[in-house]
C-alpha positions, 0 to 999 in steps of 0.5 A, a space after each residue: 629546767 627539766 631535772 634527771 630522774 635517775 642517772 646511771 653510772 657505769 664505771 670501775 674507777 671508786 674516785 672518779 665516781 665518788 666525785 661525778 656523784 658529788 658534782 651531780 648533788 651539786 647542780 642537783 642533777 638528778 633524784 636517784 644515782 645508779 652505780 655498776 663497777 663494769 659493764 656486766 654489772 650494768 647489762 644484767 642489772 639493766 635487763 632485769 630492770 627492763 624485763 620487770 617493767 621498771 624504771 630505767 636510767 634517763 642517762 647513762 655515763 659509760 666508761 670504756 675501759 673496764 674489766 670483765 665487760 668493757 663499754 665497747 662491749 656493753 653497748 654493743 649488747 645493750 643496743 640489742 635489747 629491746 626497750 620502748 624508753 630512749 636512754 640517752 648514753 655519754 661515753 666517759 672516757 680519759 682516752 682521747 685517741 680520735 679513733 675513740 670518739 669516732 667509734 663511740 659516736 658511730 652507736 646510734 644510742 650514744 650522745 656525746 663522747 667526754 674526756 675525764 673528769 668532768 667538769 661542771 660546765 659539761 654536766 650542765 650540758 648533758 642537762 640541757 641536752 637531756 632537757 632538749 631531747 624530750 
């Protein structure tokens, strides 16, 4: 199976990624693990990465509800950056207002929408899914 090079994880919530961390070195997800706690944090640190031509995310998990940029806002940023890699993006969210879901899956960039926690079984899938888009 296709292993993730680097996931990127961009949520303000410390337990929710401690735990998706250690479930990703469980399935052995990945070999490196990006952290930003809001959505600023992972623009600025995203662009920087992208103009210095280095390497970038394969996936990004996005929360939503964050302070100081929240994922709305984030993708509606990054969308706009331009970037030759195609960066898979899952919405991670404990919303589950159907609303939510339609809006996330109207951004070309995204994925899949996915309710908290994440269970091993869906991270599986991402997997997969990764494995599958390239």
């Amino acid at each position: 199976m296709k292993r993730i090079d680097i996931a990127c994880i961009i949520d303000d919530d410390p337990i929710f990624v401690f735990g998706i961390k250690k479930v990703m070195e469980l399935i052995n997800f990945c070999e490196g693990i990006m952290v930003f706690k809001n959505g600023q944090d992972g623009l600025n640190n995203l662009r920087a990465i992208i103009s210095a031509k280095e390497k970038l995310p394969d996936i990004i998990l996005l929360d939503l509800n964050m302070p100081i940029l929240d994922g709305w806002q984030f993708l509606e940023e990054f969308i706009k950056i331009p970037c030759d890699k195609k960066i898979l993006i899952y919405v991670v969210s404990s919303s589950v207002d159907p609303e939510d879901v339609l809006r996330a899956k109207s951004y070309e960039g995204v994925s899949d929408y996915i309710v908290k926690p994440i269970s091993v079984q869906k991270l599986k899938e991402v997997l997969q899914d990764f494995e599958n888009a390239f």
